[in-house]
N, CA and C atoms of all chains as a GROMACS GRO file, in nm:
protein
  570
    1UNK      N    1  10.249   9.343   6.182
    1UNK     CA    2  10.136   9.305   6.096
    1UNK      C    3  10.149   9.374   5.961
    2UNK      N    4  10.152   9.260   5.873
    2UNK     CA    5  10.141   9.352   5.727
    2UNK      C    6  10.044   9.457   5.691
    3UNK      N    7  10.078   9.565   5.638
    3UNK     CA    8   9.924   9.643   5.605
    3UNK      C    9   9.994   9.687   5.438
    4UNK      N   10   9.964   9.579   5.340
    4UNK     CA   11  10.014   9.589   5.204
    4UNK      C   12   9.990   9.706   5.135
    5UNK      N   13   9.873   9.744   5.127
    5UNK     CA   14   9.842   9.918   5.074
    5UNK      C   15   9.904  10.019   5.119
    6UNK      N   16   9.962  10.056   5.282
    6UNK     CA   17  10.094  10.122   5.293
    6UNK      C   18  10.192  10.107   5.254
    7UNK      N   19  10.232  10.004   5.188
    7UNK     CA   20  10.395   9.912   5.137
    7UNK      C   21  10.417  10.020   4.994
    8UNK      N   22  10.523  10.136   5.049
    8UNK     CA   23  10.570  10.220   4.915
    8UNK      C   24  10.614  10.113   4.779
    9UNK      N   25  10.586  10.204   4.676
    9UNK     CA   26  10.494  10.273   4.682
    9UNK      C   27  10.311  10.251   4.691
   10UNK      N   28  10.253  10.331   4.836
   10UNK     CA   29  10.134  10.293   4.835
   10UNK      C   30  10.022  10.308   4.763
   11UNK      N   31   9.892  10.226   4.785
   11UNK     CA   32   9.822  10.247   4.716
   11UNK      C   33   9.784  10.297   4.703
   12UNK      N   34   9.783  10.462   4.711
   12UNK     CA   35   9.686  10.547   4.660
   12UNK      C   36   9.780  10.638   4.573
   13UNK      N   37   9.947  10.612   4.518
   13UNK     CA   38  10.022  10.673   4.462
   13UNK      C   39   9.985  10.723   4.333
   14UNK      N   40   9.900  10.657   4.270
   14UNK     CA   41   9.919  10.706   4.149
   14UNK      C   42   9.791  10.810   4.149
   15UNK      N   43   9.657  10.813   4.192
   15UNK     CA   44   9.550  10.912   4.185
   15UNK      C   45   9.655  10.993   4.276
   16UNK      N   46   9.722  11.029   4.382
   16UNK     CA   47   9.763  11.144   4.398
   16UNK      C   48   9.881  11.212   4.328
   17UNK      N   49   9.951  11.140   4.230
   17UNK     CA   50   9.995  11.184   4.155
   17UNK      C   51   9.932  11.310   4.038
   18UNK      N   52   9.839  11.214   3.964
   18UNK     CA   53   9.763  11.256   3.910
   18UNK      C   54   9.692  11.377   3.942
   19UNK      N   55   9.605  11.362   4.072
   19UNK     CA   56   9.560  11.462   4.129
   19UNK      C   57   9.649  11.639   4.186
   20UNK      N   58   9.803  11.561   4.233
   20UNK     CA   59   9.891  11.690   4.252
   20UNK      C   60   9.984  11.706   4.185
   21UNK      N   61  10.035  11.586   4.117
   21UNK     CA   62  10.122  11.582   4.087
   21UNK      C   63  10.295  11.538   4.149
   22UNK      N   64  10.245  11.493   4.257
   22UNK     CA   65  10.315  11.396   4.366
   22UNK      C   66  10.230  11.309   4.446
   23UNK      N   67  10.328  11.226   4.475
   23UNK     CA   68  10.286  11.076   4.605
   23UNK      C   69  10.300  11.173   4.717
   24UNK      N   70  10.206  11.108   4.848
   24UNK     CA   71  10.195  11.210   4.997
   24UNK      C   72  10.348  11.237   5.042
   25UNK      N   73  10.425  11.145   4.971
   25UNK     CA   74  10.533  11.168   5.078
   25UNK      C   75  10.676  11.253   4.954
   26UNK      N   76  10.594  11.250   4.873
   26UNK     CA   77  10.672  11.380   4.755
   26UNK      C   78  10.760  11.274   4.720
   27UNK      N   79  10.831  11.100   4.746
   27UNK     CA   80  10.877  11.060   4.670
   27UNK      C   81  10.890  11.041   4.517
   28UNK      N   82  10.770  10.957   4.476
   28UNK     CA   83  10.718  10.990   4.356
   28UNK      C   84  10.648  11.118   4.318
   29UNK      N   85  10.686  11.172   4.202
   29UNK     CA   86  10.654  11.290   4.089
   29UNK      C   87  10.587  11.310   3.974
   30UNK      N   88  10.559  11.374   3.942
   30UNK     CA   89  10.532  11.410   3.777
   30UNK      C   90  10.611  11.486   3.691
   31UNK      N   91  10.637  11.453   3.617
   31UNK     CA   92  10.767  11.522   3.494
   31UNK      C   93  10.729  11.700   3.541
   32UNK      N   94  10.626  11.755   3.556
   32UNK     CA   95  10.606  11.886   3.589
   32UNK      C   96  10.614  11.899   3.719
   33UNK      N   97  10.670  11.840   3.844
   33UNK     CA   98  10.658  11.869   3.962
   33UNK      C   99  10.729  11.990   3.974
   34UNK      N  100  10.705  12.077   4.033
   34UNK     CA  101  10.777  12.205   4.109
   34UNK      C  102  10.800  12.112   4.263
   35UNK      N  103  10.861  12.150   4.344
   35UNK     CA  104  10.945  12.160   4.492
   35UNK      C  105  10.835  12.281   4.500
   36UNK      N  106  10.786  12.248   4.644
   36UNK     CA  107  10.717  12.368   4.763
   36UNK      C  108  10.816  12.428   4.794
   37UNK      N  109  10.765  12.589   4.804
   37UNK     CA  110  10.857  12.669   4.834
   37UNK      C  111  10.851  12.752   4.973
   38UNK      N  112  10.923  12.700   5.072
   38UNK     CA  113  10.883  12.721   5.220
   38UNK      C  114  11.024  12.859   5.244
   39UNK      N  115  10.950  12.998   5.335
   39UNK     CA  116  11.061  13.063   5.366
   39UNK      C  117  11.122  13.010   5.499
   40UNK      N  118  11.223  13.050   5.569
   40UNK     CA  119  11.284  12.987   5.668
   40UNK      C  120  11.200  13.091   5.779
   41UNK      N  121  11.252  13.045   5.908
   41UNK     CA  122  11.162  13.090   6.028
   41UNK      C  123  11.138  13.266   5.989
   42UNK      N  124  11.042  13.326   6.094
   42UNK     CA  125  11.069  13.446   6.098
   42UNK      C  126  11.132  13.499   6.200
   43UNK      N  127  11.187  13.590   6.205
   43UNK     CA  128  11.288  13.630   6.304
   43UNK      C  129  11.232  13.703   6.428
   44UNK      N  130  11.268  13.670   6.524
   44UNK     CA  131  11.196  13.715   6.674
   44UNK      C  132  11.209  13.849   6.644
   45UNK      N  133  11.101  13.930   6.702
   45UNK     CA  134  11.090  14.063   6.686
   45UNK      C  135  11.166  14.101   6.862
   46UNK      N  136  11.174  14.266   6.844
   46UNK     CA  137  11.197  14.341   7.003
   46UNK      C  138  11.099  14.274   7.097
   47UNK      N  139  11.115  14.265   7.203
   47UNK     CA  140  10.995  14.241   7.362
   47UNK      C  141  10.869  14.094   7.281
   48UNK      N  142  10.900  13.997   7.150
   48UNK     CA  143  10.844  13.915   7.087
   48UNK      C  144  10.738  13.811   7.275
   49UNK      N  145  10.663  13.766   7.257
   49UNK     CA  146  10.588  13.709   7.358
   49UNK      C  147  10.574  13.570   7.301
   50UNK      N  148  10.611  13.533   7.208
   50UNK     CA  149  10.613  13.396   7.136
   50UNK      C  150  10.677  13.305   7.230
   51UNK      N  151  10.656  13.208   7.309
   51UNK     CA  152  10.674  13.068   7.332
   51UNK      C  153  10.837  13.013   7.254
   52UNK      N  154  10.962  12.981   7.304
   52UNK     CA  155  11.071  12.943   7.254
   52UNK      C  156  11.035  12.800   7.204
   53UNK      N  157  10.992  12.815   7.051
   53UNK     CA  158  10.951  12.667   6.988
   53UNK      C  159  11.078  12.636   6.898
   54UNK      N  160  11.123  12.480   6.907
   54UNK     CA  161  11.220  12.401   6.820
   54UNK      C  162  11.134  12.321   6.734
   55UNK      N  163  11.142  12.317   6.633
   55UNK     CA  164  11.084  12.238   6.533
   55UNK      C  165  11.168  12.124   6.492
   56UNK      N  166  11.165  12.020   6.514
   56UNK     CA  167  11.234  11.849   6.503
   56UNK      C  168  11.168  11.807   6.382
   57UNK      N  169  11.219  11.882   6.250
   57UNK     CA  170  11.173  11.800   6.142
   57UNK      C  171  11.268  11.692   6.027
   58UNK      N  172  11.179  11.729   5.934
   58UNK     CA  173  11.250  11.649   5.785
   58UNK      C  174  11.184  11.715   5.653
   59UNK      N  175  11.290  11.751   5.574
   59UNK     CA  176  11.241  11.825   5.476
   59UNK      C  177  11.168  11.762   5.378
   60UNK      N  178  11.194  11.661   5.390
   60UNK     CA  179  11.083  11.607   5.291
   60UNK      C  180  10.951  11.566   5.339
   61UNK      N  181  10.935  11.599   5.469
   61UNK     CA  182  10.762  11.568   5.532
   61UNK      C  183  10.664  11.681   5.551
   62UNK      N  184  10.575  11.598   5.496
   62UNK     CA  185  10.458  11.687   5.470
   62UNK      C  186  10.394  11.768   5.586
   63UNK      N  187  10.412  11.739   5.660
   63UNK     CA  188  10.361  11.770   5.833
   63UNK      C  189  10.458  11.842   5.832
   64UNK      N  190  10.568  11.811   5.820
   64UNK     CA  191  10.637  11.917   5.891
   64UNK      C  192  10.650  12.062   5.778
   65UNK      N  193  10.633  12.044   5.702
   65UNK     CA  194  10.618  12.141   5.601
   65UNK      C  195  10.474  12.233   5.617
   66UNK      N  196  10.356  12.170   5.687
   66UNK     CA  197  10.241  12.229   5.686
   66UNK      C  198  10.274  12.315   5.824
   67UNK      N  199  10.336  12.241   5.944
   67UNK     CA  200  10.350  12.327   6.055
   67UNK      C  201  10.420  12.451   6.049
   68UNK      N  202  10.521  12.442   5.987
   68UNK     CA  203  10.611  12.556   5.943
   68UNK      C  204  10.544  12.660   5.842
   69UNK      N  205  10.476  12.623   5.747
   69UNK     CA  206  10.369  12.727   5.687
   69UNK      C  207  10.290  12.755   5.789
   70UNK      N  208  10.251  12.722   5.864
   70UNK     CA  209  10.149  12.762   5.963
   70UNK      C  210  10.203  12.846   6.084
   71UNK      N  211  10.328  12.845   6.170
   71UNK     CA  212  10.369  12.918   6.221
   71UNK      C  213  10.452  13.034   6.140
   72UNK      N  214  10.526  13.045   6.006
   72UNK     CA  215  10.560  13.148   5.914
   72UNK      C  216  10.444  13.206   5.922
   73UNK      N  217  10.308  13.180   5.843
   73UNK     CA  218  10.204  13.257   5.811
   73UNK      C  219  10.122  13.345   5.940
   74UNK      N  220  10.207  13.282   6.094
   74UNK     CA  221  10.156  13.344   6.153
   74UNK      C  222  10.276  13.480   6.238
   75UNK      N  223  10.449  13.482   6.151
   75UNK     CA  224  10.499  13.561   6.206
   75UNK      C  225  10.571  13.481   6.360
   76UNK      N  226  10.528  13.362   6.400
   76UNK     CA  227  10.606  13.268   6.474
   76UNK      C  228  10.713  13.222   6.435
   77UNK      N  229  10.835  13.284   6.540
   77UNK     CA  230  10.966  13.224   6.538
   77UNK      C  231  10.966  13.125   6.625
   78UNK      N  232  11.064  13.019   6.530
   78UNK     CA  233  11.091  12.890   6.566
   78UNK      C  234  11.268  12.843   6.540
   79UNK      N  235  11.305  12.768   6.614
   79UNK     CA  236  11.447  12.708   6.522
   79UNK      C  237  11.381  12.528   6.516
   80UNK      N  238  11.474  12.535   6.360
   80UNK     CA  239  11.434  12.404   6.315
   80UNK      C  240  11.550  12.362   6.306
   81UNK      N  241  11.514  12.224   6.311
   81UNK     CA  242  11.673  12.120   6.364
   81UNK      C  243  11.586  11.991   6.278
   82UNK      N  244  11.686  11.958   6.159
   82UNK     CA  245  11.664  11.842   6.065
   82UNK      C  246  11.726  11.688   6.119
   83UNK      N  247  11.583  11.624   6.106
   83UNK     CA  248  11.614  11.490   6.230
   83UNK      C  249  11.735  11.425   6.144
   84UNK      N  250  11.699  11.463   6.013
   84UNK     CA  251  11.787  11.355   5.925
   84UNK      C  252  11.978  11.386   5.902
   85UNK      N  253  11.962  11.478   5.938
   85UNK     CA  254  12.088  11.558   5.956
   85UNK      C  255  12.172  11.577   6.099
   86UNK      N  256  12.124  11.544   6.190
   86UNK     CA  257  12.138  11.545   6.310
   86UNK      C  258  12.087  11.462   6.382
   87UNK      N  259  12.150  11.302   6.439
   87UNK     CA  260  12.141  11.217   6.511
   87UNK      C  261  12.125  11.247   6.595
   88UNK      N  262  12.213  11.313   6.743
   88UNK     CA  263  12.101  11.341   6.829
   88UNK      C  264  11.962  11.370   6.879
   89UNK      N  265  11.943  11.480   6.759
   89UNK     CA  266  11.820  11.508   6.797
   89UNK      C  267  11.719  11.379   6.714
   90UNK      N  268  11.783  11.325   6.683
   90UNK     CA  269  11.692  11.197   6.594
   90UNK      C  270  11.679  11.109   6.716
   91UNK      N  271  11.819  11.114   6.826
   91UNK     CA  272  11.774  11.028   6.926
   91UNK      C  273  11.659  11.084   7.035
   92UNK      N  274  11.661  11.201   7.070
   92UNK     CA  275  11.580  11.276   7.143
   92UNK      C  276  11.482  11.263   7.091
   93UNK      N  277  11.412  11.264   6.990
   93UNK     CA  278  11.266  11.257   6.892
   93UNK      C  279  11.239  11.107   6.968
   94UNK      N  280  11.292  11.026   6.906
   94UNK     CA  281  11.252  10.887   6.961
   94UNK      C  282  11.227  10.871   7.104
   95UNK      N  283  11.292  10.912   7.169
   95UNK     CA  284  11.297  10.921   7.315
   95UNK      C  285  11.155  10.988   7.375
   96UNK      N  286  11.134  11.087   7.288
   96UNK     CA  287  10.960  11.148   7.354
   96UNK      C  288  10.894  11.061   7.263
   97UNK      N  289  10.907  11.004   7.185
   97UNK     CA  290  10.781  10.931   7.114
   97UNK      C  291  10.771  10.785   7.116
   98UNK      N  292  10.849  10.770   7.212
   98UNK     CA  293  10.867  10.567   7.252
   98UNK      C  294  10.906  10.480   7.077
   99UNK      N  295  10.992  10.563   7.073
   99UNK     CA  296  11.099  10.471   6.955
   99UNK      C  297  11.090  10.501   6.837
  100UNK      N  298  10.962  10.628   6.764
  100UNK     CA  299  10.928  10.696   6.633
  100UNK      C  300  10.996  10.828   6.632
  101UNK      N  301  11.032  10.768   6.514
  101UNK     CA  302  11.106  10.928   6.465
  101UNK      C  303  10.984  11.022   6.399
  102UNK      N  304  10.905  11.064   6.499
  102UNK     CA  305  10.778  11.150   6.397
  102UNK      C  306  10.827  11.285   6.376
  103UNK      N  307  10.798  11.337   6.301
  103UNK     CA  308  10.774  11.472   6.240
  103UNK      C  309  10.646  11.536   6.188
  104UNK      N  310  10.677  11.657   6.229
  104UNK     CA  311  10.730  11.721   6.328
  104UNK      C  312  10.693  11.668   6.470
  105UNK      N  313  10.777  11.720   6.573
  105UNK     CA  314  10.777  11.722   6.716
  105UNK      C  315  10.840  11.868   6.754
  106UNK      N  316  10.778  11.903   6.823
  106UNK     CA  317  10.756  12.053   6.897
  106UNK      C  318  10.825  12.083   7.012
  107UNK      N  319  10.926  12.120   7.054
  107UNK     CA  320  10.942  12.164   7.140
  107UNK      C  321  10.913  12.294   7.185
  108UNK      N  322  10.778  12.329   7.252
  108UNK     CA  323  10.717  12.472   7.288
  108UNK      C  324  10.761  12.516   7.466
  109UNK      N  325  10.856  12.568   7.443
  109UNK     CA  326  10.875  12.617   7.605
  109UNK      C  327  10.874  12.483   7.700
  110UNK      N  328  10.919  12.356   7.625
  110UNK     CA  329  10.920  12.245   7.693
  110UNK      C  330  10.816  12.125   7.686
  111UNK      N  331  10.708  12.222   7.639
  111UNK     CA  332  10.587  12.081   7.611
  111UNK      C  333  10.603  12.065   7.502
  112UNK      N  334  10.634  11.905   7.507
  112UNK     CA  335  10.667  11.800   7.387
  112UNK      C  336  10.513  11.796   7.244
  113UNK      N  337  10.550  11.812   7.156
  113UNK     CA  338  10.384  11.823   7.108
  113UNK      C  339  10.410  11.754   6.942
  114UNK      N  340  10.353  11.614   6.941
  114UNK     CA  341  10.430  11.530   6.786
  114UNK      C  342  10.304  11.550   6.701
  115UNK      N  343  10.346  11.580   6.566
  115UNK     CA  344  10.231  11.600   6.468
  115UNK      C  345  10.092  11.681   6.530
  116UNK      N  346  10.148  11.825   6.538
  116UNK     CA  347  10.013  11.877   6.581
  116UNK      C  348   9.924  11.878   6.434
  117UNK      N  349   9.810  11.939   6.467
  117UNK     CA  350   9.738  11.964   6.378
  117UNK      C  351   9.747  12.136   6.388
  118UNK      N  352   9.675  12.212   6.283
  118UNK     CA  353   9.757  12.366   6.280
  118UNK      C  354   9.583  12.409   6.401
  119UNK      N  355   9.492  12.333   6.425
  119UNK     CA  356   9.405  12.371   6.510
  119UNK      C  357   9.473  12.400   6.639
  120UNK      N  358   9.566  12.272   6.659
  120UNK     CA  359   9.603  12.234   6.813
  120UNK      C  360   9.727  12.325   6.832
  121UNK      N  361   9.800  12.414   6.744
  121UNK     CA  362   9.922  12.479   6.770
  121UNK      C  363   9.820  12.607   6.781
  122UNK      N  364   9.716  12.618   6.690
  122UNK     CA  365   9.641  12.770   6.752
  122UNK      C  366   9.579  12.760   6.871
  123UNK      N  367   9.528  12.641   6.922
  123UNK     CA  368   9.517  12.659   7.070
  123UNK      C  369   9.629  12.731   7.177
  124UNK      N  370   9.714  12.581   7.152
  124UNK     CA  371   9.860  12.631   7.215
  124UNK      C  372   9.955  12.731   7.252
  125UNK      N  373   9.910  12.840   7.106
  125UNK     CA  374   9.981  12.954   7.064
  125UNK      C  375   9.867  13.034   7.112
  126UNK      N  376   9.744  13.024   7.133
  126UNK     CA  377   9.665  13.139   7.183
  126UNK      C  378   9.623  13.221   7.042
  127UNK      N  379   9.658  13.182   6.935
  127UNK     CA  380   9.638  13.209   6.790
  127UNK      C  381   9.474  13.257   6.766
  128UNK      N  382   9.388  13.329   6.758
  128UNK     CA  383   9.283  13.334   6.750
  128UNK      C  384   9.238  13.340   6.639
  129UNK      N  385   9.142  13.253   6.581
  129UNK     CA  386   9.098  13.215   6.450
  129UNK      C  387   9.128  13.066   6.351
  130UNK      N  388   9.248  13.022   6.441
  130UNK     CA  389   9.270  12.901   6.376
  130UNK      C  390   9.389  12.946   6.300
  131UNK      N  391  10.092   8.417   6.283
  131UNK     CA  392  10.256   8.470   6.330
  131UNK      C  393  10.294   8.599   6.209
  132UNK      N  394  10.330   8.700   6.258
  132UNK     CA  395  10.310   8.797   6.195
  132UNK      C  396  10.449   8.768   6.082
  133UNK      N  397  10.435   8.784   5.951
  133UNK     CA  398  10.552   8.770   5.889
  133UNK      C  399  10.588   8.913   5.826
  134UNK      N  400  10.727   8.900   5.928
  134UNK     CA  401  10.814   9.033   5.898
  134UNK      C  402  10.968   8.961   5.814
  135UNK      N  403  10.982   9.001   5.703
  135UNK     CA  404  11.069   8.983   5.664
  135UNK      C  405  11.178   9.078   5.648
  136UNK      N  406  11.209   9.189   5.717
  136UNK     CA  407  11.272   9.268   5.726
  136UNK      C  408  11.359   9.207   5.851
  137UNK      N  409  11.317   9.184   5.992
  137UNK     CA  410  11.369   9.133   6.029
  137UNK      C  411  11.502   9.064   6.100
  138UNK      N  412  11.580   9.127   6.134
  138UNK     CA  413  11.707   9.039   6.164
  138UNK      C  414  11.802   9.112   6.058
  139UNK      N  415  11.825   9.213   5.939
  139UNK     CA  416  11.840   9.307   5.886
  139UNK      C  417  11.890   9.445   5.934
  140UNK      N  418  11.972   9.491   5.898
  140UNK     CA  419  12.018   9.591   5.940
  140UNK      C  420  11.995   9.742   5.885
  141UNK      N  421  11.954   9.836   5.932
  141UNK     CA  422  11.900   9.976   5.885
  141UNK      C  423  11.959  10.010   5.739
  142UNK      N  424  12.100   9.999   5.742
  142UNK     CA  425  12.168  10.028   5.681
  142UNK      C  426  12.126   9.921   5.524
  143UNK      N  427  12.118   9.851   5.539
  143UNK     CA  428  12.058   9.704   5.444
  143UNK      C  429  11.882   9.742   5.408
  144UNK      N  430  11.848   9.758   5.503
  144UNK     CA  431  11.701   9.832   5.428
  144UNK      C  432  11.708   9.950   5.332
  145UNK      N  433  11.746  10.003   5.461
  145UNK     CA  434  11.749  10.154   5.367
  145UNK      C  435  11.809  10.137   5.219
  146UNK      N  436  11.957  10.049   5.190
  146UNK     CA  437  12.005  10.048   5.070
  146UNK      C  438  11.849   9.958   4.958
  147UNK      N  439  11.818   9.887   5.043
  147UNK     CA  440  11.686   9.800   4.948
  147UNK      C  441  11.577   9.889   4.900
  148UNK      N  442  11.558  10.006   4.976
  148UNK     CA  443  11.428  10.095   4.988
  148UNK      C  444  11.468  10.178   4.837
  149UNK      N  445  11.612  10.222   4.865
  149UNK     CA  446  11.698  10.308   4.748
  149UNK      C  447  11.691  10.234   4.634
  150UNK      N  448  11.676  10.096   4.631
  150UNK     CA  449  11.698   9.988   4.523
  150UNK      C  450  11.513  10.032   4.417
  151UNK      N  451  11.497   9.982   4.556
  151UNK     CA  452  11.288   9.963   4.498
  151UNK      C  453  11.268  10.111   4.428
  152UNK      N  454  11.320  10.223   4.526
  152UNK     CA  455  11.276  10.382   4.438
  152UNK      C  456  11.319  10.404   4.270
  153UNK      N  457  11.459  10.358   4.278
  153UNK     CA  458  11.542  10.390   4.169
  153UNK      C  459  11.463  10.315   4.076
  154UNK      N  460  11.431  10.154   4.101
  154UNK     CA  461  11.367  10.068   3.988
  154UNK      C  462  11.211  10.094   3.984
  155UNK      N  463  11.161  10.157   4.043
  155UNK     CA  464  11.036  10.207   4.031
  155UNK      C  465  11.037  10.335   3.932
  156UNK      N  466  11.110  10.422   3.948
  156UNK     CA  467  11.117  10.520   3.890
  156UNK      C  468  11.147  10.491   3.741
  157UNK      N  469  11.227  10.424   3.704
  157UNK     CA  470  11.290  10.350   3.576
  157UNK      C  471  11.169  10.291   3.495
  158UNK      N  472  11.054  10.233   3.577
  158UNK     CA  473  10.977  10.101   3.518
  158UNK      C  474  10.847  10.193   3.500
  159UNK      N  475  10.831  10.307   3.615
  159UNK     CA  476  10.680  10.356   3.584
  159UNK      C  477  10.666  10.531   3.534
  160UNK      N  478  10.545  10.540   3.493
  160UNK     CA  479  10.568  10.699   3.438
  160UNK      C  480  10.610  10.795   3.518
  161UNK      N  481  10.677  10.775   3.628
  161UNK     CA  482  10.709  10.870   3.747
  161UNK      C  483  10.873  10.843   3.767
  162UNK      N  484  10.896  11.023   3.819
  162UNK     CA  485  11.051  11.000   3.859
  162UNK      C  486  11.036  11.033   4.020
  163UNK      N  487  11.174  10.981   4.049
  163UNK     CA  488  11.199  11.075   4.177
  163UNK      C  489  11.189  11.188   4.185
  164UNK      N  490  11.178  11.260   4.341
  164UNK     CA  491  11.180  11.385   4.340
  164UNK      C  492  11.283  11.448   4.289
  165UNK      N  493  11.309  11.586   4.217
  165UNK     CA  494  11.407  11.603   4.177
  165UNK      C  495  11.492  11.666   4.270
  166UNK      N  496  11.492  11.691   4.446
  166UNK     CA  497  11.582  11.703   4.506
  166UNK      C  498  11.612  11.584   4.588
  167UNK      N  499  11.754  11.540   4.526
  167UNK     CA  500  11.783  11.401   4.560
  167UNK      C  501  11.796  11.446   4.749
  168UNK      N  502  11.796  11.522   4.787
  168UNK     CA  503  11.802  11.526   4.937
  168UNK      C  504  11.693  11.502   4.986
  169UNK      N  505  11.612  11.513   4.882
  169UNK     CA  506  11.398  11.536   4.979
  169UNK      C  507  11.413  11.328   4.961
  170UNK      N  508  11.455  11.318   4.848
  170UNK     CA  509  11.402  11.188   4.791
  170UNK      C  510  11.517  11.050   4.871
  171UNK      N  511  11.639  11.113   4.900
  171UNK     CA  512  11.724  11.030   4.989
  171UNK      C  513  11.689  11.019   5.139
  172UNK      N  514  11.554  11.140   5.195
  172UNK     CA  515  11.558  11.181   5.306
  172UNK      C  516  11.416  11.104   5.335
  173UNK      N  517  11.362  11.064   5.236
  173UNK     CA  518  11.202  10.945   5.187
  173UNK      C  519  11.274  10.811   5.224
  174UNK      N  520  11.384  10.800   5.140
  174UNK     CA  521  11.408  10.670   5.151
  174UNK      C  522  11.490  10.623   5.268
  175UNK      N  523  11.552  10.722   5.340
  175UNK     CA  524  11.595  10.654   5.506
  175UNK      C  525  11.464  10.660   5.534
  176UNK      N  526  11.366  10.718   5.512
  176UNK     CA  527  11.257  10.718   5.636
  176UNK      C  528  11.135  10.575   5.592
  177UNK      N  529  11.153  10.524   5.448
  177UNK     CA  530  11.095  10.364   5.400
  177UNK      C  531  11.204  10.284   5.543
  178UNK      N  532  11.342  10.309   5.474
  178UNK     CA  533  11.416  10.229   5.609
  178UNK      C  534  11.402  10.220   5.698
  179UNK      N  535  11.386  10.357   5.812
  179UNK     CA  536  11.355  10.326   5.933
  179UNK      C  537  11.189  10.232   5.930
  180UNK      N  538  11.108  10.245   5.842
  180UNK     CA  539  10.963  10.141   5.872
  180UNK      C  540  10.997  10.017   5.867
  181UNK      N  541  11.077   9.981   5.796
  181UNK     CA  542  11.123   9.840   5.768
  181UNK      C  543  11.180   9.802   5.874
  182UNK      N  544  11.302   9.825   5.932
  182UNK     CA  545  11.353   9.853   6.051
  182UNK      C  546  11.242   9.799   6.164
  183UNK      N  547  11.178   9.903   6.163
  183UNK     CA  548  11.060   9.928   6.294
  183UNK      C  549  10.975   9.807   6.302
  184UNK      N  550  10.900   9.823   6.172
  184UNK     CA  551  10.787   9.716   6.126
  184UNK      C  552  10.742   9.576   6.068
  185UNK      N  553  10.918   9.583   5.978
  185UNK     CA  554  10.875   9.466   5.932
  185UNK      C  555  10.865   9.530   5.767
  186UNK      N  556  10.820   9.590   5.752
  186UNK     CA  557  10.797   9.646   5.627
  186UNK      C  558  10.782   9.760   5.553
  187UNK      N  559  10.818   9.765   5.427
  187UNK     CA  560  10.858   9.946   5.345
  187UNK      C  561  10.736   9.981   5.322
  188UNK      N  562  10.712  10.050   5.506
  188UNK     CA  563  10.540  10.128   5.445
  188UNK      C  564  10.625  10.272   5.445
  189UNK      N  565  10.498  10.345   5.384
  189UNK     CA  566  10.536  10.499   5.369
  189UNK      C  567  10.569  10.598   5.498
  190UNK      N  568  10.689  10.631   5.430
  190UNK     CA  569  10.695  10.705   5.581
  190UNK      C  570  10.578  10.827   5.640
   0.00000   0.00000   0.00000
């Protein structure tokens, strides 16, 4: 089914331009765009109690960029594996999500978890406060 | 009857069309691509895979 206002670039590209200075999906820019500046995982500490999480992303998605600020900011180590760079795991993504390559997808100690929200990983994680 | 014109098309054939539409978009309107052609090549397989999927270059 057509849904024409999603058809890149969509319709709401140019007020979020305006408004950030990029389209949601950071394709389109503004002559002043900066690149988000994300650090890479943090590194498991001694006796760490953290959950062995894989992060199944894409660097250019916004989700997956918010999850990863959200487990960095909380000192959660993760390994991240780029769907776009690595076909397998592009096939494995599809495979838990009945044929979508979403990002992120979670692998937490085995439970599959696609596009959390940073509420539903502080559940998960036992994170107190959100 | 739902009209998908993507269709019968091959990933590889979208995706190059998706690359087509960014580049001439960028050219025609006050906006460029991102300036890391990896974020902005890594947008436009992911227009492809919708086309692919759906029928059509929605946002990934």
């Amino acid at each position: 089914m057509e849904d024409r206002k999603f058809i890149c670039p969509c319709y709401r590209h140019k007020d979020d331009i305006a408004e950030t200075g990029h389209c949601i999906c950071h394709l389109f820019v503004r002559s002043d765009y900066h690149r988000p500046e994300i650090e890479g995982p943090p590194e498991p500490s001694e006796g760490s109690e953290w959950p062995r999480i894989v992060v199944y992303g894409a660097s250019w998605c916004k989700d997956t960029i918010r999850s990863r600020r959200y487990l960095n900011s909380h000192g959660v180590p993760y390994t991240l594996v780029d769907v776009d760079q690595d076909p397998e795991a592009a096939r494995q993504v599809k495979e838990w999500n009945q044929g979508y390559l979403s990002t992120p997808t979670l692998d937490i100690d085995g439970k599959i978890v696609t596009v959390p929200s940073d509420k539903e990983l502080a559940e998960i994680l036992g994170i107190e406060g959100g | 009857m739902d009209r998908t014109p993507s269709t019968g098309k091959s990933l590889e054939e979208l995706t190059q069309r998706a690359r087509c539409m960014a580049l001439r978009y960028a050219e025609i309107s006050p906006y460029r691509l991102n300036p890391d052609q990896q974020v902005w090549e890594g947008i436009v397989a992911g227009i492809g895979r919708q086309a692919h999927t759906f029928g059509w270059p929605y946002c990934p």
